[in-house]
N, C-alpha and C positions, 0 to 999 in steps of 0.2 A: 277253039278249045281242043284239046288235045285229047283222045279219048283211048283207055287203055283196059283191056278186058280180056282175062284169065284167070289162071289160077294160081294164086301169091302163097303159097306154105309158110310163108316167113309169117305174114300179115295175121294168116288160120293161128299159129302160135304164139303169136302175141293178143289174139281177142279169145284165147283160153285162159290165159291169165288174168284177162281183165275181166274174164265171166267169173273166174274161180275167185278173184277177191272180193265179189259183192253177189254169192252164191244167192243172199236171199232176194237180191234184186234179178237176177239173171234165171233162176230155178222156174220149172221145173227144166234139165240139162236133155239132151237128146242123150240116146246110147252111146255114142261115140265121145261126147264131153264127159258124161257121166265117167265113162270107163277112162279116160286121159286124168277127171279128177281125184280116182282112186287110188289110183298108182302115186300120185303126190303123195312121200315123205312128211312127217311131222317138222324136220329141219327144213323141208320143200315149201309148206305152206306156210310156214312161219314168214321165209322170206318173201312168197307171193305178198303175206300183207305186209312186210314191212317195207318192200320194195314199194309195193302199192301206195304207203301214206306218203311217201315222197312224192312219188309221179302222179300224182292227181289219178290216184286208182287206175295207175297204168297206161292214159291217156295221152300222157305223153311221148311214152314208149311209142305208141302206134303214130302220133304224129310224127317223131322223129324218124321211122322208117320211111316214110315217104320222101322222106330227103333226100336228093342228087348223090348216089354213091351208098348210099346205105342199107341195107342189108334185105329192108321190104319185099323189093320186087325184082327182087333174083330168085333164082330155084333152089330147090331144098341143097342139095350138094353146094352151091356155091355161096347160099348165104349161112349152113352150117359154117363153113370154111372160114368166112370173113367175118361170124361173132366166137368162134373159136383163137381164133389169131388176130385178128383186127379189130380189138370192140370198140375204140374211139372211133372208127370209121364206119362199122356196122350202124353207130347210134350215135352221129355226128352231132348233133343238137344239145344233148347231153355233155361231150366236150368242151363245146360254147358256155354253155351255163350249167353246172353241176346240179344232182339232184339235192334236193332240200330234204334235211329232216334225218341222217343217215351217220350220227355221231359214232362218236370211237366207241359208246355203249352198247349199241347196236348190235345181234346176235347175228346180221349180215356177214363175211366173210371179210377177212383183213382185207383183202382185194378191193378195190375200188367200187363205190358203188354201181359206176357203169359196167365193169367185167364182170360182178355179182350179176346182173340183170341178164348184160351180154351169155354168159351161162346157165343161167336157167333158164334163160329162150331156146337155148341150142337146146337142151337137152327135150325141150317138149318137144320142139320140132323134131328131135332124133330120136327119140322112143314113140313120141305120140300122134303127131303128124303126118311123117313122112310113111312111115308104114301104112296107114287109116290111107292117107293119099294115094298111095300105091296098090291097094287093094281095091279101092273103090275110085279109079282113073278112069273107068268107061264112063263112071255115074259123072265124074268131076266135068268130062268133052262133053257130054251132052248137055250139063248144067251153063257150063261157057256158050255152045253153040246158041242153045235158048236164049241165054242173055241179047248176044251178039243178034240176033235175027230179032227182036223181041227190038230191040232199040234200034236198028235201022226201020224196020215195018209202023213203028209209033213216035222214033224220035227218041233219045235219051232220056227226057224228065218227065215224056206222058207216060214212056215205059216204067221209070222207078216208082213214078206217081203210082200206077195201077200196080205195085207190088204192095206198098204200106199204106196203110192210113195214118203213117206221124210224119208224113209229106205233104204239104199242101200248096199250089200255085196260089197268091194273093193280086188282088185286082189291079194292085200296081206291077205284078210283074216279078214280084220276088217269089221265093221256094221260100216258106215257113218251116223248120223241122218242130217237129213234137219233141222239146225237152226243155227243163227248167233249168235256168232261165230261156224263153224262146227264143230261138236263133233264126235269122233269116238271114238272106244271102240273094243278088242280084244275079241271074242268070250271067249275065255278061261279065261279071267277075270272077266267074268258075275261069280259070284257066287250065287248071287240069283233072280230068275225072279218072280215077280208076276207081272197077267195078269186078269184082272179084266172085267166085261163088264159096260158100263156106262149106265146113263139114260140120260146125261144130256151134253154128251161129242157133243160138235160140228164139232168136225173134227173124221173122221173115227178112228184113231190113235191116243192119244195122249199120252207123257212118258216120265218118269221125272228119275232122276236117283241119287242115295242116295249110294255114296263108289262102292261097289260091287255090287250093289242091283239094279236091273233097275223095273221101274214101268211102267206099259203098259194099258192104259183105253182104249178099245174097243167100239165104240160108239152100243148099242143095236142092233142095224137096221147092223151093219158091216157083219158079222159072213155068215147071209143067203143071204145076197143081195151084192156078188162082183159085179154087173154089175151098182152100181154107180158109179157117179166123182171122181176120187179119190183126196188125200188132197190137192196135189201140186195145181190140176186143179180149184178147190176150191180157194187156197188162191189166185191164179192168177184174178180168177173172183171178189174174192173181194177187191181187190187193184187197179182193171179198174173202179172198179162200184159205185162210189163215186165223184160227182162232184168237193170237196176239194183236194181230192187224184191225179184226173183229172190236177187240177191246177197245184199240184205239181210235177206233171211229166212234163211238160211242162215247168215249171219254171228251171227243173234240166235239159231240152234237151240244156238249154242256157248255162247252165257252175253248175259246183257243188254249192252247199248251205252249210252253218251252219245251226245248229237247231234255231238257235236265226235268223238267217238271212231269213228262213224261215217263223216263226212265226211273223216275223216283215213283210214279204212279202203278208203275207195271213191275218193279222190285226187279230189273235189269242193268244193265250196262250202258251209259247213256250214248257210245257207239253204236250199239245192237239198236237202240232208239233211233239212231240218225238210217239207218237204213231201213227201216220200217219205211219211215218219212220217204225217202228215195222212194221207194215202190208208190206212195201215193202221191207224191210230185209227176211222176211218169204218168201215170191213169188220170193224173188232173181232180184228183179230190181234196187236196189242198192246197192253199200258199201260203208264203212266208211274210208277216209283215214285219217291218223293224220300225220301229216308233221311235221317236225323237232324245228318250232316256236311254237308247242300248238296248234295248231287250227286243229280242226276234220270234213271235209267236207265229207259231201253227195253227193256219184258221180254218175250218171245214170246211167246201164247195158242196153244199149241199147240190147245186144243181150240176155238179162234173159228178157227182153221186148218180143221179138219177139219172143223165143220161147215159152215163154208161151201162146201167142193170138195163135201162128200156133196149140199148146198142145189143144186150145180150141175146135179150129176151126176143126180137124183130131179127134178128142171125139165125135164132132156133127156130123161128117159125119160117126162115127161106127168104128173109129180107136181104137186111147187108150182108154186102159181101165184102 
């Protein structure tokens, strides 16, 4: 397996964007995101979401940097360069197969939908990025060096293992990740890891994954300080901590919901529904089932409920860690 660890500025401005299109999944933002999200334009974020419903909220963006030649894992100056002037090359994948969803009506930019994306990358990375990187470069060497020392001393996956709890080794040998739907993946199928550390990452762990290729953001602050909350504990608190989310679990203790039947319940927008959902898909307090006529209800996990509040409540008293 091929193993690749520093620091990708391309990668940090591309998981600003894909924090910034699903703020209420990704919230609460660290200072540094916070202040990158501000600066976003109302023509800025419009296009983060409409770029967004094309690429699978972005996702695709980040696997296609991982691609042979593409703009990811080069340094701030040379991959401004090559999505300034090069963006079928910066965002090779995209080339292959166009982005979906992105018609002539669309408030996007005549420009292609790939040199739309290709420039608003650049520009995070060149107003938001690269400056933050270059101010806090001693935080970034220390953050890589930990990593680096931290996975030879444990081995690559006991080291990430002891960074998240939405990693888990399974008895057969595979890495389980914590998302819906769950993903696992055979050690020996990893052909290539890179492991980056973030500035801007909100959850201690986060990682995307492109064929063989797994992608790993480190949030800065991870590396030196295990003795935070880790992710699970986090998303748990942030899908209590929410008065609408409040509602909505309360609405699901009565019988499952549709997204539509929700958003009709809470007198929203049945997208603003669908990311509610997201947050408690993450924490594990619901699933989706689809019944045989079409219809896909949301069903409460009472006991991904409870052990999360116990997971809380056993962290405050000096338990998990």
């Amino acid at each position: 397996m091929e193993l690749r660890i520093g620091y990708y500025p391309v990668l940090d401005a591309a998981l600003v964007l894909r924090q910034a299109y699903e703020p209420v999944r990704f919230s609460p933002f660290n200072p540094a995101m916070q202040g990158i999200q501000d600066r976003l334009s109302a023509a800025e974020q419009l296009q983060v979401e409409e770029i967004g419903k094309a690429t699978d909220g972005w996702l695709s963006i980040l696997g296609t940097l991982l691609e042979p030649g593409a703009a990811g894992l080069k340094g701030a100056e040379e991959g401004l360069t090559q999505l300034a002037h090069e963006p079928q090359g910066a965002l090779p994948l995209a080339r292959k197969k166009p982005f979906q969803g992105m018609g002539r009506k669309s408030s996007v930019p005549a420009e292609s939908s790939i040199e739309a994306a290709s420039r608003l990358l650049g520009r995070i990375l060149r107003t938001g990025i690269a400056p933050e990187a270059a101010r806090r470069s001693r935080c970034l060497l220390e953050a890589s060096e930990a990593i680096a020392r931290g996975m030879k001393e444990a081995g690559p996956w006991s080291y990430l293992l002891s960074i998240s709890d939405r990693l888990q080794r399974t008895r057969t040998g595979e890495i389980a990740f914590r998302i819906k739907p769950e993903f696992r993946m055979k050690e020996a199928d990893v052909e290539r890891m890179v492991v980056t550390p973030s500035l801007i990452a909100t959850r201690r762990l986060t990682f995307w994954r492109n064929g063989g290729t797994l992608l790993f953001l480190v949030a800065s602050s991870a590396p030196g300080n295990m003795s935070e909350a880790p992710d699970g504990l986090l998303l748990t608190a942030l899908a209590v901590g929410d008065r609408t989310r409040l509602r909505m679990l309360r609405r699901l203790a009565e019988g499952p919901a549709t997204n539509l039947e929700m958003a009709e319940f809470l007198g929203m927008n049945p997208s603003t529904a669908s990311r509610h959902f997201k947050v408690f898909k993450d924490a594990g307090f619901v699933e989706l089932r689809e019944g045989p006529d079409g219809r896909a209800d949301y069903e409460l996990m009472p006991e991904g409920v409870e052990a999360g509040l116990q997971a809380i409540a056993a962290f405050i008293k000096g338990g998990v860690k």
